[in-house]
C-alpha positions in Angstrom: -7.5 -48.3 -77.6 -4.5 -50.2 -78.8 -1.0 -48.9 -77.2 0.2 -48.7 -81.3 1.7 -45.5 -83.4 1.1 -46.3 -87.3 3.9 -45.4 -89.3 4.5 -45.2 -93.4 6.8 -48.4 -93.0 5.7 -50.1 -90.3 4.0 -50.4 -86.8 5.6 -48.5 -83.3 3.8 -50.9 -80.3 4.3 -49.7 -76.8 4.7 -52.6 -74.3 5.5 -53.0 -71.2 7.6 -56.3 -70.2 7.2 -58.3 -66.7 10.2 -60.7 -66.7 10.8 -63.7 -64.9 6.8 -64.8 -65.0 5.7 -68.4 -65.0 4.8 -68.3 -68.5 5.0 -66.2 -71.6 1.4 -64.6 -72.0 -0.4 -61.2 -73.2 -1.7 -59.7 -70.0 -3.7 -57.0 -71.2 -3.1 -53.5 -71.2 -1.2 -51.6 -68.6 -0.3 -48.2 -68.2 -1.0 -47.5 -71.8 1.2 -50.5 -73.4 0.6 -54.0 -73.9 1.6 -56.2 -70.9 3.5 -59.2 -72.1 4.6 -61.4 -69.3 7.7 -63.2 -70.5 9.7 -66.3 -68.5 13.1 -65.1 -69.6 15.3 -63.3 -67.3 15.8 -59.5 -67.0 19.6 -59.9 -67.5 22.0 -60.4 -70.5 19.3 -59.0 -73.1 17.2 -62.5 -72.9 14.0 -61.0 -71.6 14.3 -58.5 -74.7 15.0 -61.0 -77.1 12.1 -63.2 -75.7 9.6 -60.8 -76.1 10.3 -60.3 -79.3 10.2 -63.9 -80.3 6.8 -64.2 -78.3 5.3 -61.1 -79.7 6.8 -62.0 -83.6 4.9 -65.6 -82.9 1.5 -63.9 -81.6 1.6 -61.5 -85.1 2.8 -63.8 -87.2 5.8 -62.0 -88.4 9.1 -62.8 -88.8 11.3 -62.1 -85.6 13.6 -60.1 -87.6 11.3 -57.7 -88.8 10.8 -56.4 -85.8 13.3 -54.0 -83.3 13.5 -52.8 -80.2 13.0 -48.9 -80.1 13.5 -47.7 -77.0 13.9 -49.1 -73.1 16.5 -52.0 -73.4 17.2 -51.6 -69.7 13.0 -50.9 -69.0 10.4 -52.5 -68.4 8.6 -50.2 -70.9 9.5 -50.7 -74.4 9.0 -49.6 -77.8 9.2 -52.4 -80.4 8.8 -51.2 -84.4 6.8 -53.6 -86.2 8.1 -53.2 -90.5 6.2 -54.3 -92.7 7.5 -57.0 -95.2 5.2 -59.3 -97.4 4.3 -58.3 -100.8 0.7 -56.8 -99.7 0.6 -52.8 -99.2 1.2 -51.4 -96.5 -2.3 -50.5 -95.5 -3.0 -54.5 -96.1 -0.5 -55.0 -93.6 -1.2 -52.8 -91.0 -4.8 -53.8 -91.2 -3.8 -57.0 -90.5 -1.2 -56.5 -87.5 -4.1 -54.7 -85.8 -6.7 -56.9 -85.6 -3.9 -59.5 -84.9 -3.2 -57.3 -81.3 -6.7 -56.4 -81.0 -7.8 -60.3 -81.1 -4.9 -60.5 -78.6 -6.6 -58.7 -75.9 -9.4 -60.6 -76.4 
């Protein structure tokens, strides 16, 4: 089961972050989120704005499309995924899903 909320505009993914790793990388699943091991730093913000570079790259979406929810100071985190091409909405979110489920391949 994919740690992911579907919303009208968007996507809500549930991750949780493990800073200061020895590579950027999906790790699976843990605790109900995705585990995303990022080489940035816990401090000034930078392992929050890696992961969303990282994650952005993996899904093939623009970095700015997406936003951090919930847990700037956590480890567990709540990024919102909108939608933005021109295809519908259910297009999209079709698409971002088998984007994280090939992922966790």
């Amino acid at each position: 089961m994919l740690p992911v909320e579907k919303k009208t505009n968007g996507l809500l993914i549930h991750v949780y972050v493990q800073p200061k790793s020895s590579r950027n990388q999906i790790a699976g699943i843990h605790n109900n989120a995705l585990k995303i091991r990022i080489t940035a730093p816990p401090t000034d913000n930078k392992a929050n704005r890696a992961c969303i570079r990282f994650l952005a790259k993996q899904l093939g979406v623009p970095p700015s499309s997406m936003e951090l929810v919930s847990g700037k100071s956590s480890r567990s985190k709540q990024l919102f995924v909108a939608y933005t091409d021109a295809d519908t909405p259910k297009q999209q979110q079709t698409r971002l899903l088998e984007k994280l489920s090939a992922l966790l391949e």
